[in-house]
C-alpha beads as a LAMMPS data file, in Angstrom:
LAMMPS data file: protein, C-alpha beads

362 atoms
361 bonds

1 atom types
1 bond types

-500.0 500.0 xlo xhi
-500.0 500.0 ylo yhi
-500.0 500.0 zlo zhi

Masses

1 110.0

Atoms # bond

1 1 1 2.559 427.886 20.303
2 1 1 4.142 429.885 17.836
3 1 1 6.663 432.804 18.536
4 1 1 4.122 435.462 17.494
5 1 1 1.384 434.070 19.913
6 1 1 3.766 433.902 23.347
7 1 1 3.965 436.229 26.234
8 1 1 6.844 437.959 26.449
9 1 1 6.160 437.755 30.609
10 1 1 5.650 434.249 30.788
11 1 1 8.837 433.913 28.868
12 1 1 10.966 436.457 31.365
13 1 1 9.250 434.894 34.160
14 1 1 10.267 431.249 33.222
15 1 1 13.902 432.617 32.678
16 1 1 13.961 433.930 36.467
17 1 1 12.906 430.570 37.480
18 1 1 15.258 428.454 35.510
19 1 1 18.312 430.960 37.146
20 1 1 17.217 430.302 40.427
21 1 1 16.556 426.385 39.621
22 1 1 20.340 426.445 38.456
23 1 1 21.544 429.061 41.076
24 1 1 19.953 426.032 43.927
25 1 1 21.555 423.139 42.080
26 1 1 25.267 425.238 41.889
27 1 1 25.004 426.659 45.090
28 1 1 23.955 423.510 46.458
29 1 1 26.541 421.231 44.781
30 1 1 29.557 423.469 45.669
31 1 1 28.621 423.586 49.195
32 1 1 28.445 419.676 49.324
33 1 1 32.345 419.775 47.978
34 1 1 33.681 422.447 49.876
35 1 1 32.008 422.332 53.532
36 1 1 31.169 425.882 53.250
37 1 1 28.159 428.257 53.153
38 1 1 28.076 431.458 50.133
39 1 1 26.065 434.449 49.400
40 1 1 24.127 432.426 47.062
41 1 1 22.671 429.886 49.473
42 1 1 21.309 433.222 50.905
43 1 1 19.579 433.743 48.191
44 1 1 18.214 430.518 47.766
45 1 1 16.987 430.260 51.205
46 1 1 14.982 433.142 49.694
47 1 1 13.533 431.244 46.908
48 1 1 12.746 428.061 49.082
49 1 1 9.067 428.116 48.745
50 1 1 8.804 429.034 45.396
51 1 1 11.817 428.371 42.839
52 1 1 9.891 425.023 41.695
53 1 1 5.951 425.644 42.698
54 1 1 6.766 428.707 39.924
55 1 1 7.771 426.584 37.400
56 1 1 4.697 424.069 37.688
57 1 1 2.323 426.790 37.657
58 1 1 3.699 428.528 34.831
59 1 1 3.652 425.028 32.652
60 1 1 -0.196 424.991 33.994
61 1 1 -1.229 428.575 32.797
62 1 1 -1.426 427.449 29.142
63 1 1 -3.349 423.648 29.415
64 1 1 -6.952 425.163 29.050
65 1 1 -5.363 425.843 25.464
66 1 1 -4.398 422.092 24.984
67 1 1 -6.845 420.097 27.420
68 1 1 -9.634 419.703 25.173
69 1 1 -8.074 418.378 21.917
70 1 1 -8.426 414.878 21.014
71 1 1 -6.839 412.337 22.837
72 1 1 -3.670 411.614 20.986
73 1 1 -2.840 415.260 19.838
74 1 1 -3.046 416.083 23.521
75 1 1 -0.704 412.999 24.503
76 1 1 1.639 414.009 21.875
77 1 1 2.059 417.982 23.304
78 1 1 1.580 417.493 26.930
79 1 1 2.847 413.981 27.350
80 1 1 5.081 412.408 24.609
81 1 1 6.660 416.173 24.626
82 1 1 8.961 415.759 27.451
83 1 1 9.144 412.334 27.466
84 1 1 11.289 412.334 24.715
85 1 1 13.901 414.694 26.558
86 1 1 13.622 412.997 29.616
87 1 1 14.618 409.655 27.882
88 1 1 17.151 411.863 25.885
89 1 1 19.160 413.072 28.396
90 1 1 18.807 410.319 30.656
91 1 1 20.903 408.200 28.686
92 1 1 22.814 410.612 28.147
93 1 1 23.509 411.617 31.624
94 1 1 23.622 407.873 33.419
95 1 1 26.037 407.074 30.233
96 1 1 28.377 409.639 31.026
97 1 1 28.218 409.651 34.955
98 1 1 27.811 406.005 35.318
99 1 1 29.271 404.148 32.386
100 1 1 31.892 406.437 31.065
101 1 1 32.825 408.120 34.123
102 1 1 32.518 405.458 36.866
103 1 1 33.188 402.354 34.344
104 1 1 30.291 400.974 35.634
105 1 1 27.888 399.423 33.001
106 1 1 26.138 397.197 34.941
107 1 1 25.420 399.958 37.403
108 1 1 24.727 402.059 34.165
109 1 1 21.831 399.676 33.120
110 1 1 20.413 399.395 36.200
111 1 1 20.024 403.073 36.542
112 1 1 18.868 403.480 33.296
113 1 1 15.659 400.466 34.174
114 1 1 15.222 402.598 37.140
115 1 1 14.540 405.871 35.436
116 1 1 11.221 404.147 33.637
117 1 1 9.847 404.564 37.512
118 1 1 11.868 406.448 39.123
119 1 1 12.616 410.325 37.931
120 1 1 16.452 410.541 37.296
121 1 1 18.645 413.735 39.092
122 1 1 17.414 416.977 38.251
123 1 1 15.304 415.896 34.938
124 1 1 12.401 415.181 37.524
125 1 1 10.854 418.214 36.368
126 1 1 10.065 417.161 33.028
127 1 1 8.928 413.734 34.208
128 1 1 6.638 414.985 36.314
129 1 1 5.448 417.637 33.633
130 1 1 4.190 414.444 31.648
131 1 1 2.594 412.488 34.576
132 1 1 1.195 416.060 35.298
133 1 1 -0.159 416.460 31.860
134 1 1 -1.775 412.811 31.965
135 1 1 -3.193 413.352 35.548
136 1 1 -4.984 416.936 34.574
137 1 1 -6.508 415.413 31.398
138 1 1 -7.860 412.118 33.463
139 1 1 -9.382 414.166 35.990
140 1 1 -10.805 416.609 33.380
141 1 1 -12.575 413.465 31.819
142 1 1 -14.106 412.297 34.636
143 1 1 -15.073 415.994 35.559
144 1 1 -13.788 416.403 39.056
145 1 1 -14.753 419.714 39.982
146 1 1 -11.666 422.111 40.357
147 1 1 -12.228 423.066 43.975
148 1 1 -12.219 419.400 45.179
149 1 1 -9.216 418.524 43.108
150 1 1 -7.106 421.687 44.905
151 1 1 -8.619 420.652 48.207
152 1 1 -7.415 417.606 47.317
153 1 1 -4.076 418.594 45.798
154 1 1 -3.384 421.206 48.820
155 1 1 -3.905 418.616 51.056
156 1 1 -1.582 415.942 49.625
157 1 1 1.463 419.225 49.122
158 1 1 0.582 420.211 53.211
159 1 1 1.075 416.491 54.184
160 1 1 3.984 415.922 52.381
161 1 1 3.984 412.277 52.404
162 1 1 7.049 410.668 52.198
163 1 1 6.699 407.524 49.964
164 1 1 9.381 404.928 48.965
165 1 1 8.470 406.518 44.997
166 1 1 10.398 409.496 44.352
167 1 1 7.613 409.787 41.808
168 1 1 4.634 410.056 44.045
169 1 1 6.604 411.941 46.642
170 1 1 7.084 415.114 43.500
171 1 1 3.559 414.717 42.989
172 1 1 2.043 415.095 46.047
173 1 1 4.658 418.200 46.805
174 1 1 4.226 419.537 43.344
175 1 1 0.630 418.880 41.954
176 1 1 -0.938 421.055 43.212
177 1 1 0.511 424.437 41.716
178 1 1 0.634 423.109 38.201
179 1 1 -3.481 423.126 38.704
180 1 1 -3.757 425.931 40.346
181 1 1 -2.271 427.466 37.131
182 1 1 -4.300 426.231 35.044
183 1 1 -7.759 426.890 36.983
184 1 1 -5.861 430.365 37.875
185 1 1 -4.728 431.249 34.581
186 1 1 -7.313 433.772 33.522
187 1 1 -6.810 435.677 36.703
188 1 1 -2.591 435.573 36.449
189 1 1 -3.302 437.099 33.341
190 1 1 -5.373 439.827 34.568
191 1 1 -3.431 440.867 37.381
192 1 1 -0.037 440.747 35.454
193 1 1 -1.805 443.193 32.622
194 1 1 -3.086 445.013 35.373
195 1 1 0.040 445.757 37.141
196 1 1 2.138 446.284 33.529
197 1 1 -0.140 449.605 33.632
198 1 1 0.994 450.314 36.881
199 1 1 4.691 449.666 37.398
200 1 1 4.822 451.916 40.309
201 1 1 2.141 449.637 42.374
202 1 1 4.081 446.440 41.137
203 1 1 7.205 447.342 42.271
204 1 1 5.134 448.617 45.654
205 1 1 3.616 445.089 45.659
206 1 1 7.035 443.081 44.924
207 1 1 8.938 444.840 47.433
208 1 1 6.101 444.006 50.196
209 1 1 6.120 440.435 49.295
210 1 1 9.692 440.167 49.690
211 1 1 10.219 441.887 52.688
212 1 1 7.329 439.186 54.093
213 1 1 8.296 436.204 52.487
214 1 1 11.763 436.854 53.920
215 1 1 10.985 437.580 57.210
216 1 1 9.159 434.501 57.409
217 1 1 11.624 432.533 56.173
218 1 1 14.181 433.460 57.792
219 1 1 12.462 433.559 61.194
220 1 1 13.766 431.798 64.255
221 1 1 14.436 428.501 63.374
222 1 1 15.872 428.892 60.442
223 1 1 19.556 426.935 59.591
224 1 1 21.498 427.783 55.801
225 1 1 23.800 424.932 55.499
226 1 1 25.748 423.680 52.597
227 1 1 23.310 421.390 50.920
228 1 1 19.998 422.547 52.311
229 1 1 17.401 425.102 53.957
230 1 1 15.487 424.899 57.318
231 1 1 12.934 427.473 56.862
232 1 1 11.870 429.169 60.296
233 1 1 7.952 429.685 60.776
234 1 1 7.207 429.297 56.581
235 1 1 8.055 425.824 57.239
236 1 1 4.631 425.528 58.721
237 1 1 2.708 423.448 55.668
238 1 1 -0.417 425.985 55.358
239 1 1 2.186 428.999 55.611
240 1 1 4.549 427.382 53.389
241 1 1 1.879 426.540 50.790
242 1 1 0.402 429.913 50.508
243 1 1 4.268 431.584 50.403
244 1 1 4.513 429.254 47.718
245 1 1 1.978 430.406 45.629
246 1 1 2.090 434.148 47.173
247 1 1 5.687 433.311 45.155
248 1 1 4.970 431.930 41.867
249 1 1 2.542 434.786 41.023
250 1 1 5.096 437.713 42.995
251 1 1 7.663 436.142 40.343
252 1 1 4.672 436.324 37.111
253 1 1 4.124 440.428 38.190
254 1 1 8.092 440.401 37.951
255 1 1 8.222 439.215 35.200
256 1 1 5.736 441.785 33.313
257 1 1 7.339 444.068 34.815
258 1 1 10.806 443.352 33.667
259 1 1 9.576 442.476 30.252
260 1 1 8.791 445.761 29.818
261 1 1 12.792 446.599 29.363
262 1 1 14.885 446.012 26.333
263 1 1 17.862 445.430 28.529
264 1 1 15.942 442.089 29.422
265 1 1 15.555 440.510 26.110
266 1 1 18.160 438.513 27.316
267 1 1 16.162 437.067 29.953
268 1 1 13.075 436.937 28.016
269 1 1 15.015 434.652 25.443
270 1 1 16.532 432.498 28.268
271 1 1 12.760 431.601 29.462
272 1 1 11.389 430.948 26.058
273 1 1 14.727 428.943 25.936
274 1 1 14.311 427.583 29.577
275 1 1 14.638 423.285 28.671
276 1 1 17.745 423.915 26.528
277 1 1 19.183 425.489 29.793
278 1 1 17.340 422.680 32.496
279 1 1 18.359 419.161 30.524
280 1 1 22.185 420.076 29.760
281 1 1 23.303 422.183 32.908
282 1 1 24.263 419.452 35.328
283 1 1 27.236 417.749 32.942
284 1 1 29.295 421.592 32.437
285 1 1 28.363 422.280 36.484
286 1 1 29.765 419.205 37.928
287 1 1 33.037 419.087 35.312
288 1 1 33.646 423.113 35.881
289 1 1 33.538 422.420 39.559
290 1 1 35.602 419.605 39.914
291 1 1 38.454 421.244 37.954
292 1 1 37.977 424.533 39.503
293 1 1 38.644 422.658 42.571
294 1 1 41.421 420.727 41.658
295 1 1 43.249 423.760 39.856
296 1 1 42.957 425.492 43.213
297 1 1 42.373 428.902 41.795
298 1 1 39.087 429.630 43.199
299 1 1 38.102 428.092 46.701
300 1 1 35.635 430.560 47.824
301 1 1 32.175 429.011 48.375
302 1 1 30.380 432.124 47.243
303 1 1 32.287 432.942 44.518
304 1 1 32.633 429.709 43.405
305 1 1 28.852 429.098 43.216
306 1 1 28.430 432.073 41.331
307 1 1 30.863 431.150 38.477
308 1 1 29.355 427.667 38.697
309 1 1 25.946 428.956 37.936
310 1 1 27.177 431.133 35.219
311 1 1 29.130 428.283 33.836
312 1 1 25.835 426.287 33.907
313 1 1 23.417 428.406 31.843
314 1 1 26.070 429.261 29.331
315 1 1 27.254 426.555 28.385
316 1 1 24.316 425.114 27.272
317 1 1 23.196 427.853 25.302
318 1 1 26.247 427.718 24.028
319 1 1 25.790 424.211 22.861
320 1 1 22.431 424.738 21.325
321 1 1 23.738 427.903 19.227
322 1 1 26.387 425.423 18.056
323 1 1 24.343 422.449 17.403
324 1 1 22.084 424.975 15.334
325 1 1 24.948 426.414 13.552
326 1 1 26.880 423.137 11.936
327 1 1 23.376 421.323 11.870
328 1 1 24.513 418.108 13.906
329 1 1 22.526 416.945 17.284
330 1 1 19.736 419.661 16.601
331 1 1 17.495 416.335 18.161
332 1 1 18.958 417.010 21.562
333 1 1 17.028 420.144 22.199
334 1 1 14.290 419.962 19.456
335 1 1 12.182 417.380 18.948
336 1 1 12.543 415.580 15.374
337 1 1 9.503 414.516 13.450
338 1 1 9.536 410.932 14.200
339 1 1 9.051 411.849 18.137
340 1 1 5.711 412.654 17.307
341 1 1 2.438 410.597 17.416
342 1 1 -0.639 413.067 16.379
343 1 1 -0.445 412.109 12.828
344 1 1 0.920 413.385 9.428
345 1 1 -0.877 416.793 9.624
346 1 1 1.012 417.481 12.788
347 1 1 4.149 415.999 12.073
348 1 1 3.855 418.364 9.088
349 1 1 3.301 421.634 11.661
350 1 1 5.656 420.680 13.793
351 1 1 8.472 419.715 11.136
352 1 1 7.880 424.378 9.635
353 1 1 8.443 425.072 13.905
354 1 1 11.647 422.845 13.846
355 1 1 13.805 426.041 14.228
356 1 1 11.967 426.048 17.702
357 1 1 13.723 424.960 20.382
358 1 1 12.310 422.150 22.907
359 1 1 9.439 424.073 23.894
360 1 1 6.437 423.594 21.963
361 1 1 4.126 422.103 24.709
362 1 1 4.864 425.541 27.003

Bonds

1 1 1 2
2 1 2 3
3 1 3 4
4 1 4 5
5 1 5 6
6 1 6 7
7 1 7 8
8 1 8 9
9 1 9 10
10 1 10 11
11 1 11 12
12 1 12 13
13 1 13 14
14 1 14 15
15 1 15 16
16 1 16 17
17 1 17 18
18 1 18 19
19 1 19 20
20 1 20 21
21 1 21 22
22 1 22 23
23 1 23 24
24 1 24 25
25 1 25 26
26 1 26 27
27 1 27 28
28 1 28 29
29 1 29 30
30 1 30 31
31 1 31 32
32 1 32 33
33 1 33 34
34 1 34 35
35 1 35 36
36 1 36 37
37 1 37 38
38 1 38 39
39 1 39 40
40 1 40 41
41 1 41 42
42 1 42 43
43 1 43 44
44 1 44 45
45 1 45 46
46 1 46 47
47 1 47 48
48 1 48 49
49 1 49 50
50 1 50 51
51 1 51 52
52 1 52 53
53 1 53 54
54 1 54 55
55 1 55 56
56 1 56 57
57 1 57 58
58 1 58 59
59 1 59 60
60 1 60 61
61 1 61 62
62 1 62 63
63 1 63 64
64 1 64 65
65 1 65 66
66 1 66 67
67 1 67 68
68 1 68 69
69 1 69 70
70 1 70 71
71 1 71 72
72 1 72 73
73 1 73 74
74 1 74 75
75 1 75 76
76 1 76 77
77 1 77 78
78 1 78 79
79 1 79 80
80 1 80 81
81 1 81 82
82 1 82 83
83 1 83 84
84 1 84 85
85 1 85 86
86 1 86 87
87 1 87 88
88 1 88 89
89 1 89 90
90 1 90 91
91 1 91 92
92 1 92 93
93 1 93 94
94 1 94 95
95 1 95 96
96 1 96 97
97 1 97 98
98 1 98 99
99 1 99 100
100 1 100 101
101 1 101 102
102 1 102 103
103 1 103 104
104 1 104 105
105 1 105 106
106 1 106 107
107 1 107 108
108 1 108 109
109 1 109 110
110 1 110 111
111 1 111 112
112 1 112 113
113 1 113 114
114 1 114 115
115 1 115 116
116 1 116 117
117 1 117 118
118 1 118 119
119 1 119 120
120 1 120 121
121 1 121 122
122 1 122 123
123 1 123 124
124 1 124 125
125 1 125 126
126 1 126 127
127 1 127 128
128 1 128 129
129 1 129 130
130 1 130 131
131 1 131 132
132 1 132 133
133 1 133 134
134 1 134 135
135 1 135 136
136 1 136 137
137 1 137 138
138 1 138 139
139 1 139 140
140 1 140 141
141 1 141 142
142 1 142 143
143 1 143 144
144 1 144 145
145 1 145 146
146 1 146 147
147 1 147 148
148 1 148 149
149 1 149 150
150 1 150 151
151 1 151 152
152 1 152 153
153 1 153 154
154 1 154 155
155 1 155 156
156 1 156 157
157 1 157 158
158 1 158 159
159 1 159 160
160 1 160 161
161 1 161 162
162 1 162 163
163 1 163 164
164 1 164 165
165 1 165 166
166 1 166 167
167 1 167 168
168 1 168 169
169 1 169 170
170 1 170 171
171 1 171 172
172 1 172 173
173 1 173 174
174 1 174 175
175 1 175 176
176 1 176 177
177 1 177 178
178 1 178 179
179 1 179 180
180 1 180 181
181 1 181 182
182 1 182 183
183 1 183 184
184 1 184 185
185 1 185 186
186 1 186 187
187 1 187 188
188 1 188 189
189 1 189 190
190 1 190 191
191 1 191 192
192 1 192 193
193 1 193 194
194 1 194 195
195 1 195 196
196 1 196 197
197 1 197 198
198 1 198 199
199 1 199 200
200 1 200 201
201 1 201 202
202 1 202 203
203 1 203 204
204 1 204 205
205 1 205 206
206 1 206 207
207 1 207 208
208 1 208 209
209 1 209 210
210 1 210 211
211 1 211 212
212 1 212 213
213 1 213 214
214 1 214 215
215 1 215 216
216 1 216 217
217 1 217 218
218 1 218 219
219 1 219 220
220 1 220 221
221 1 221 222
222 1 222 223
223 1 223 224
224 1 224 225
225 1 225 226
226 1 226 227
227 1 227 228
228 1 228 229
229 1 229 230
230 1 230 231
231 1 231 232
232 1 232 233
233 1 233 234
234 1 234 235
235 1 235 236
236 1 236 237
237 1 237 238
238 1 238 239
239 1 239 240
240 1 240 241
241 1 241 242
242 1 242 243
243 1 243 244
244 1 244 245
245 1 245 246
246 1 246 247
247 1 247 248
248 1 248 249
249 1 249 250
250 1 250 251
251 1 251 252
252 1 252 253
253 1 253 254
254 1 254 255
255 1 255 256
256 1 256 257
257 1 257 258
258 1 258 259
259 1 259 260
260 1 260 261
261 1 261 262
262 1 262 263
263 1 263 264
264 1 264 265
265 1 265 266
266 1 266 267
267 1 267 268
268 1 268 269
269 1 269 270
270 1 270 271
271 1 271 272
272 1 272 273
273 1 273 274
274 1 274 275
275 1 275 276
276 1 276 277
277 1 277 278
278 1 278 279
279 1 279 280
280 1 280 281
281 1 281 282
282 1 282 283
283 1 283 284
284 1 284 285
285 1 285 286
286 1 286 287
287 1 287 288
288 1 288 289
289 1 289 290
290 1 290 291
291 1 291 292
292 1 292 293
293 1 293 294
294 1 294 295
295 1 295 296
296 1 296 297
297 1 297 298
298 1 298 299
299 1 299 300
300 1 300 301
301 1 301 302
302 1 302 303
303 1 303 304
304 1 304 305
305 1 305 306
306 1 306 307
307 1 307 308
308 1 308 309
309 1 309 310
310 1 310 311
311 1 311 312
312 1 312 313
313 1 313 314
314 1 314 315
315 1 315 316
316 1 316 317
317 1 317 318
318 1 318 319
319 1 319 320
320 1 320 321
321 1 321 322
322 1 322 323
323 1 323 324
324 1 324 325
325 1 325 326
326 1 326 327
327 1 327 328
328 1 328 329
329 1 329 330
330 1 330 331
331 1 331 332
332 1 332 333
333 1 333 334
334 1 334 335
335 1 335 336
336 1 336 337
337 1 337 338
338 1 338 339
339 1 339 340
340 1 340 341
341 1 341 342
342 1 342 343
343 1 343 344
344 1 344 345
345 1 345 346
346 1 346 347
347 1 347 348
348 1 348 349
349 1 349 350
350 1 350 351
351 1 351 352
352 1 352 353
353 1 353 354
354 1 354 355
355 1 355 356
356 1 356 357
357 1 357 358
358 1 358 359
359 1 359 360
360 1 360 361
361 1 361 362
């Protein structure tokens, strides 16, 4: 999708989402390291049954525009896509934590056979987004109708099954929304447009949600520790499914809304931008904490999450501007012609949107 076709919405709307994925992962990783319990775990306990379902329905809202091509143009956009960054950064991660890091190559190699079936750290996402991609297409062949495949889907995220497959574990939790926004996409759009017209209701609406969703989540019952969330009564599955969703599409009206503003260009260019942000963050979060740690300077769990998290998304925007800027390693967030498998034609299309980053299947 070219620049002039996108959303601005969809763009500000997968920048909130990638701040709160980060804002989780900092938070989250801090509080493992100190023992302690900041502001921002507050937050995320917020965001607990939403921050990912609103990323797979997002990535959904777009496939009727893609499903139907042939076979191998669709692989190559919704499939090969993020395969390639998974694979990228994969080695690139296990290399640096595991073999560089640890001095541990046979460890190193063994991780690296694992990540062919098992998703590796936090690049799960874009796994998933290809076995997502794949599953949607099969099931579109074989014409499932869409109400049995989100009975289905709803059933398998409600039941949660825990399986020995990290794999099939994400996507029986996560299937679910990425089809719901793609059999919902038509009505997303319309309420979004609908409540850009009417800023006064959508702010009416958002504030309403979020008093709800966080009295419900943090109901009695609920526990913020370091490393995790117990929800109070939106643990319940059905609850916690429908706050889920209630979420993802609370966080799509935000996201018109705040598009709206010039002031959040910014934001609008992070969410076009959102993969450059989600493959690179972990290596600058864990080495920023660790020193920031050692030096001693700032021991506050709160405010070190929060200058963890802003370490994280800058960094690697800062790496892609400089990447883009000497022309070296531009293949770590876009992908190069020879990543491609839908033909000359394509490889020709894709080669004029090469000063797009690594987000051409969005």
């Amino acid at each position: 999708m070219s620049s002039s076709t996108r959303m601005p919405w969809v763009d500000t709307a997968k920048g909130l989402s990638i701040i709160l994925v980060v804002m989780m992962y900092s938070a989250y990783n801090t509080g493992e390291y100190t023992g302690g319990i900041g502001f921002l775990h507050y937050a995320i306990g917020f965001a607990t049954p939403f921050r990912m379902p609103e990323f797979f329905l997002i990535s959904g809202l777009f496939l009727s525009q893609v499903i139907d091509r042939p076979w191998r143009r669709y692989i190559d956009r919704r499939v090969v896509h993020y395969l390639y960054f998974y694979v990228l950064w994969a080695i690139i991660s296990i290399g640096l934590k595991i073999g560089l890091f640890s001095r541990d190559p046979a460890g190193m190699l063994h991780d690296l056979a694992m990540a062919v079936v098992q998703p590796y750290g936090v690049l799960w996402f874009i796994y998933m987004l290809a076995v997502f991609g794949i599953a949607a297409r099969v099931l579109r062949e074989v014409s499932v109708p869409h109400w049995l495949v989100i009975a289905a889907a709803a059933a398998l995220q409600m039941w949660a099954p825990q399986s020995e497959s990290y794999a099939l574990s994400q996507f029986a939790a996560y299937f679910v929304f990425f089809y719901l926004g793609f059999v919902m996409a038509p009505l997303v759009f319309r309420l979004v447009e609908w409540t850009q017209a009417r800023p006064v209701i959508a702010v009416a609406g958002l504030v309403v949600w979020a008093v709800v969703n966080g009295l419900l989540v943090y109901s009695p019952g609920y526990a913020v520790q370091p490393v995790g969330m117990q929800m109070g009564l939106a643990a319940w599955p059905p609850l916690h499914l429908a706050l889920a969703v209630a979420g993802a599409v609370a966080l799509c009206i935000a996201g018109g809304f705040l598009s709206k503003f010039a002031s959040m260009e910014w934001l609008r260019w992070l969410g076009e931008h959102s993969l450059v942000v989600y493959v690179a963050f972990t290596i600058p979060m864990s080495i920023f904490r660790g020193a920031a740690l050692a030096s001693g300077l700032l021991t506050d769990t709160g405010m070190l999450s929060l200058a963890v998290l802003l370490v994280s998304v800058i960094s690697p925007v800062a790496l892609y501007f400089l990447v883009k800027r000497i022309g070296l390693g531009t293949f770590l967030f876009e992908r190069p012609a020879w990543a491609h498998i839908d033909g000359p034609d394509a490889k020709k299309v894709s080669g004029k949107a090469m000063s797009r980053p690594a987000r051409e299947a969005a």
